[in-house]
C-alpha positions in Angstrom: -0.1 -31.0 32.1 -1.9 -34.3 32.6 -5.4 -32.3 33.4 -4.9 -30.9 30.2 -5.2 -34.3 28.2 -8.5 -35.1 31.1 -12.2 -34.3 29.2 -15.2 -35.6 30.8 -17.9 -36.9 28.4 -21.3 -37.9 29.5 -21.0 -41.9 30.0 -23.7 -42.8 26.6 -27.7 -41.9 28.4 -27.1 -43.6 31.3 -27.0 -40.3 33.7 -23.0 -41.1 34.3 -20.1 -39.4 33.7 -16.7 -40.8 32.4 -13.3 -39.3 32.8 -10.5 -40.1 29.9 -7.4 -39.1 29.0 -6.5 -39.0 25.3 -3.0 -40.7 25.4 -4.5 -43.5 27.8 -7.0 -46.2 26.6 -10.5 -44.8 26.5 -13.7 -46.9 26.8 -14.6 -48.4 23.8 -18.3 -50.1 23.1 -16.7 -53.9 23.9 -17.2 -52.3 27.6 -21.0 -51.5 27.2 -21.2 -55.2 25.1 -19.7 -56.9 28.1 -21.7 -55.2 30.6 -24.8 -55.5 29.4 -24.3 -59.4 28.5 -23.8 -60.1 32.2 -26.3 -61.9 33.7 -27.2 -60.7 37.4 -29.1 -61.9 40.0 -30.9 -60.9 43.3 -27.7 -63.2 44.8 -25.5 -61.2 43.2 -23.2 -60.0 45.8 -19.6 -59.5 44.6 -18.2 -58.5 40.9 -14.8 -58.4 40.3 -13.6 -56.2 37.2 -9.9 -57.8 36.1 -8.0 -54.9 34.3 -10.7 -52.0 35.0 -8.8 -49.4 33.0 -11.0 -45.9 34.0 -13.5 -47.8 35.6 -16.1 -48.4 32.9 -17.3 -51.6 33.0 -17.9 -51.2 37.3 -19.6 -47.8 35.9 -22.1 -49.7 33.5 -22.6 -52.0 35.8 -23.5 -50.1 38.9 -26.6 -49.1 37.1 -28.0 -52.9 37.1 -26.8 -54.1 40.8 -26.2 -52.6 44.1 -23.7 -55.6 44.5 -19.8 -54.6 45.7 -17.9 -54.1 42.5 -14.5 -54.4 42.7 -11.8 -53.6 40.2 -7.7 -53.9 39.3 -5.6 -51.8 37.1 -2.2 -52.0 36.9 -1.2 -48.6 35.3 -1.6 -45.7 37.8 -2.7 -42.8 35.7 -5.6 -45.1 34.8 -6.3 -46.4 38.5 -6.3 -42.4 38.6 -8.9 -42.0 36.5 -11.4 -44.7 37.6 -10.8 -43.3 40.9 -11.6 -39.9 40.1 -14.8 -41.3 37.9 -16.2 -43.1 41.0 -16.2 -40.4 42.8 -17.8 -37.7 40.3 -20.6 -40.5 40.0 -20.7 -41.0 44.0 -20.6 -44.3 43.8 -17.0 -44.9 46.4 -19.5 -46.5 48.4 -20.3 -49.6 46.1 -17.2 -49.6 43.7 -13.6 -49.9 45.1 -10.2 -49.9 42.6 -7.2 -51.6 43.3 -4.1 -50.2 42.1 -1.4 -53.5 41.5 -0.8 -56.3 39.2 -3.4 -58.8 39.1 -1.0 -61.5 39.6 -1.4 -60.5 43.2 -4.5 -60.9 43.8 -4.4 -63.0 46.8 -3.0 -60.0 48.5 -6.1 -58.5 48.7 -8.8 -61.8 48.0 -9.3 -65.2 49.0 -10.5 -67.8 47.2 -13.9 -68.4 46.1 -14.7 -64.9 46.9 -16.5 -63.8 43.9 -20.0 -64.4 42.5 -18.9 -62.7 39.1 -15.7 -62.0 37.1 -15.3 -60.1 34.3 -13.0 -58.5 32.0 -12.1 -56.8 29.0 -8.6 -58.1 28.4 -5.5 -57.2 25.9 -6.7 -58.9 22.9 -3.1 -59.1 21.1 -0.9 -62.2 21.8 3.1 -60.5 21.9 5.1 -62.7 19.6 8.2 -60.4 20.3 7.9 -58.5 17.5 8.1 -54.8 19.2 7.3 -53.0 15.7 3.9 -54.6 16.1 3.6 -52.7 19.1 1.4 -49.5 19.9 3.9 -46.2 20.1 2.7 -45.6 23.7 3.7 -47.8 26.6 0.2 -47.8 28.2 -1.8 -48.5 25.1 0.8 -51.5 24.9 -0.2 -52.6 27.9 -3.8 -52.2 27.2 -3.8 -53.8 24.1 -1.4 -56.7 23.9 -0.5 -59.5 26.6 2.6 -58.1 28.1 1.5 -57.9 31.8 -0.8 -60.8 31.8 -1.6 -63.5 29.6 -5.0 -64.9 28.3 -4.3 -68.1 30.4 -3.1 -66.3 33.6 -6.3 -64.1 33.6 -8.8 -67.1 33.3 -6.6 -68.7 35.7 -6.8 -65.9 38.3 -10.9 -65.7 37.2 -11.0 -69.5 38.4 -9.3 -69.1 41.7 -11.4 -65.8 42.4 -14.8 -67.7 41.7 -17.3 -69.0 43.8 -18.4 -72.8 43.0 -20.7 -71.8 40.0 -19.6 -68.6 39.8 -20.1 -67.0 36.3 -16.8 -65.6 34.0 -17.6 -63.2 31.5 -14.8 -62.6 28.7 -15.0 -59.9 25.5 -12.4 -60.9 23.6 -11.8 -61.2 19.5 -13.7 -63.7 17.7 -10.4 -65.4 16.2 -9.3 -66.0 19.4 -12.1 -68.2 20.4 -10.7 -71.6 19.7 -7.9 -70.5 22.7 -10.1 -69.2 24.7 -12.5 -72.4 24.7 -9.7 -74.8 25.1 -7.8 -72.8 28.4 -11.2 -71.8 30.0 -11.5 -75.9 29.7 -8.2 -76.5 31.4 -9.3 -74.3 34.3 -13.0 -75.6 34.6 -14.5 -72.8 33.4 -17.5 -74.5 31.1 -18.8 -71.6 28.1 -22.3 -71.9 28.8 -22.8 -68.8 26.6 -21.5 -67.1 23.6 -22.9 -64.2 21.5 -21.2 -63.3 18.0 -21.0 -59.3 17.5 -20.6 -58.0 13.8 -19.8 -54.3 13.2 -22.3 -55.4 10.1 -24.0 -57.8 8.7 -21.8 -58.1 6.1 -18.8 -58.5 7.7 -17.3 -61.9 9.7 -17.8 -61.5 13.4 -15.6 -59.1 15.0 -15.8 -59.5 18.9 -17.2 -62.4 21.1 -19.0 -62.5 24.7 -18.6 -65.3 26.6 -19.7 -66.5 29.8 -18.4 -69.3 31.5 -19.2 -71.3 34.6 -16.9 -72.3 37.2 -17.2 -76.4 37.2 -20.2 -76.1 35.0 -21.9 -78.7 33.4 -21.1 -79.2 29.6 -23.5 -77.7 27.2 -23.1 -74.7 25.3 -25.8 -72.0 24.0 -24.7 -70.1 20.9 -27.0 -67.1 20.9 -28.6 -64.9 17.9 -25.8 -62.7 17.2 -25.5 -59.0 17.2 -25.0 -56.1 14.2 -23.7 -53.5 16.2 -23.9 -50.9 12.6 -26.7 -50.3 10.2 -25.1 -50.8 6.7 -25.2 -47.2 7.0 -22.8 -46.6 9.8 -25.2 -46.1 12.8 -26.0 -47.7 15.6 -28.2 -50.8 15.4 -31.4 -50.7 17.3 -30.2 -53.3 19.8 -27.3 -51.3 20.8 -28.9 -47.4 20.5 -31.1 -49.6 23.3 -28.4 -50.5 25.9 -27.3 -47.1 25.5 -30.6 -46.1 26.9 
């Protein structure tokens, strides 16, 4: 039964293939947004995806870095999924999934281990108002902070960081005055944000961010991105990362 709900779609032009399930939380273009804002070096040596889902952003990624790309999903049928979509890609030799709450990460990582940290979190603070709240468990758990809070995930980014290591965040655009002040209670210093519209017309939707661990202040707001033509298609900048 659960094959049956499985398709496998062609992972945008990238010469990958993606593996979803259509009652789980599917890749949406924030993952291409994130992974194409990161900034990677030669140096580069470990990435760590927090909440992985199906494995998209260590997918995007693999394509720009033959560094060890790590990932954690809490929900199994998705830890399934990236699983099975690392190894239709043959990549089990550079990405590696953890299935278990990232609250325990030190079970598996010591501190400071990470060049680079990313993630694509639940966007939705839970104010305890369950009508609010997605039908389906998983897309719950997905969407809003019910397993993991904002302020535990940048706190878990910190600890996982190298000295200088680099946090990137994709998160909504009203959330960004919380986001600045608890990546500042952790040290994290926003060294970069880009604005994303769905048009031009239209107040920013989503927000990158990267962050430095003990950074020095100073803080770049870059030209922003339309991610639609008034028209409904893709913007040039994007139909290029698809590329």
């Amino acid at each position: 039964m659960e094959e049956k709900l499985e398709s496998i779609i062609p992972l945008l032009n990238k010469n990958l293939k993606i593996i979803q399930r259509a009652d789980y939380f599917n890749f949406s273009i924030d993952s291409l947004l994130i992974s194409e804002f990161l900034n990677i070096t030669k140096n580069t040596k470990n990435i760590l995806d927090l909440g992985t889902g199906n494995a998209a952003i260590p997918l995007f990624l693999s394509k720009k870095t033959s560094a060890s790309i790590y990932g954690i999903e809490i929900q199994k049928v998705s830890y399934d999924l990236a699983i099975k979509n690392i190894n239709i890609n043959n990549l089990n030799q550079q990405i590696y999934i953890i299935n278990d709450d990232m609250k325990n990460y030190l079970h598996y990582f010591k501190h400071g281990s990470f060049d680079i940290v990313v993630s694509n979190p639940p966007f939705f603070k839970f104010n305890g108002n369950k009508a609010l709240l997605n039908d389906l468990n998983q897309l719950t758990i997905a969407r809003h902070e019910i397993k993991i809070t904002l302020e535990e995930l940048i706190k878990i980014a910190y600890d996982l960081l190298k000295d200088r290591g680099y946090f990137y965040l994709v998160h909504r655009a009203d959330r960004l005055s919380d986001i600045l002040n608890i990546l500042r209670k952790y040290k994290l210093e926003a060294k970069n944000i880009k604005f994303c519209y769905t048009t031009s017309k239209k107040n920013a939707k989503i927000i990158l961010i990267e962050a430095i661990k003990n950074g020095r202040t100073g803080l770049n707001i870059l030209p922003p991105l339309i991610i639609n033509k008034d028209n409904g298609e893709y913007s040039d900048e994007v139909l290029d990362m698809f590329k």
